[in-house]
N, C-alpha and C positions, 0 to 999 in steps of 0.2 A: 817175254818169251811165251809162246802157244804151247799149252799141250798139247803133246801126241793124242789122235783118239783111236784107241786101240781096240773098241769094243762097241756093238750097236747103239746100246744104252747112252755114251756118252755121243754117240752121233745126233741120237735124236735131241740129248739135251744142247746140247750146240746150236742146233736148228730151231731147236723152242727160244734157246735168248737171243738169236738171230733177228727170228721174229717181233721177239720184243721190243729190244730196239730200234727196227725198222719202223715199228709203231711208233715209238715214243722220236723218234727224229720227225717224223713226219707229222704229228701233235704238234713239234717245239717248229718248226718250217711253217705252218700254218698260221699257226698264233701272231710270230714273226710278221710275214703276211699280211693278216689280218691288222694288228699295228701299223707298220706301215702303211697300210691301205687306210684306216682310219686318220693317222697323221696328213696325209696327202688330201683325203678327200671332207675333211672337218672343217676349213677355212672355206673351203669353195659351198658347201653346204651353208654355211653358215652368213657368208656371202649372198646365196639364194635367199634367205628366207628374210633379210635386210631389202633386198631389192622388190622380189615376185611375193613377199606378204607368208605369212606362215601357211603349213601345206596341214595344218591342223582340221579334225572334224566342224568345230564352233565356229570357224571363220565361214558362214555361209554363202556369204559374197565373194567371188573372184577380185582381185585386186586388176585394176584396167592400168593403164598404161600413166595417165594423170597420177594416181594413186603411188605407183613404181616413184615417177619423179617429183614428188611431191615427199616419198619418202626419204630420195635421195638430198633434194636441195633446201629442204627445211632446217636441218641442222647447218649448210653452212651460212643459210641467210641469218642466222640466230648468230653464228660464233661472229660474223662480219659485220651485224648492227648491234644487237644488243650486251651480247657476252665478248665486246671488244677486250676489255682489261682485265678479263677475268681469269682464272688458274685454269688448270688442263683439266682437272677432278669437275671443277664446276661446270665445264665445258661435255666434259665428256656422258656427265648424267645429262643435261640439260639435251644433249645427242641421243643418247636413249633412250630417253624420256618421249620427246616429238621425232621419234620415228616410229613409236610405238603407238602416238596421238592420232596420227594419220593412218586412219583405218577407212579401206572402202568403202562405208556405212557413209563417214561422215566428205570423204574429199575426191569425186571421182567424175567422170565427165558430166555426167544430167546436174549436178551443183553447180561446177562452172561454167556452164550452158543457162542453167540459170542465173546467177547473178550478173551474169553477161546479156541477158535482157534485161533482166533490171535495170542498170546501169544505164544501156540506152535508152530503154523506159523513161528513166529519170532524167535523163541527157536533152531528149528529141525534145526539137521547139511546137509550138504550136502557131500553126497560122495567125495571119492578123485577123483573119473573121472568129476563128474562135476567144482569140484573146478579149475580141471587144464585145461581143455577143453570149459566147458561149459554142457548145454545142449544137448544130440543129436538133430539133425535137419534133417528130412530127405524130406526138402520141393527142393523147385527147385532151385537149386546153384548162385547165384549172375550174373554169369560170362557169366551161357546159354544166347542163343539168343531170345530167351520167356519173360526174363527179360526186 
């Protein structure tokens, strides 16, 4: 039951823990809120920063797009070759571990671009005049007297 309020005095104090309360619900609403909103948006955050590379100051390189899937499919080329028979624990460091390995620095398109010349570098044949001769050379012959 409410009291009567029979007299200014108690009007005004009414209206002061009116206020009070109105404060303190909209503090505990907030918080609530806020919770929630954390709970909702921690997985998805956390999800970024596995895929697009930490949004950190030190990471001075942008993560490209190589780097993104290079983070994604390195852990399950591992769990699928190497860590076949292995526990969840062992799996799952060895997952954290090389997605943390693959850093911009080290796996991103100008690497694979290069060893992707290389490779044909290393691949491409050589004519049958170079195999049996060599190179032309048409610098200055050994034998002149310039040499």
């Amino acid at each position: 039951m409410e009291v009567e309020i029979t007299n200014l005095e108690q009007l005004r104090a009414k209206i002061t823990l009116l206020k009070i309360r109105k404060a303190e619900d909209e503090i505990f609403f907030h918080q609530k809120y806020q919770s929630i909103k954390n709970k909702i948006t921690h997985p998805l955050d956390f999800l970024k920063e596995l895929v697009f590379g930490n949004g950190h100051a030190n990471n001075h390189q942008k993560a490209d797009w190589v780097t993104s899937i290079g983070r994604i499919f390195l852990p399950f080329f591992l769990n699928k070759t190497i860590l076949r028979n292995r526990g969840i624990f062992v799996k799952t460091i060895a997952s954290l571990f090389s997605q943390k390995v693959v850093s911009s620095d080290i796996l991103n398109k100008n690497t694979i671009a290069h060893w992707i010349d290389a490779v044909t570098g290393f691949i491409k044949t050589k004519t049958k005049k170079e195999k049996r001769y060599g190179a032309d050379d048409y610098g200055i012959p050994p034998e002149s007297e310039t040499a």
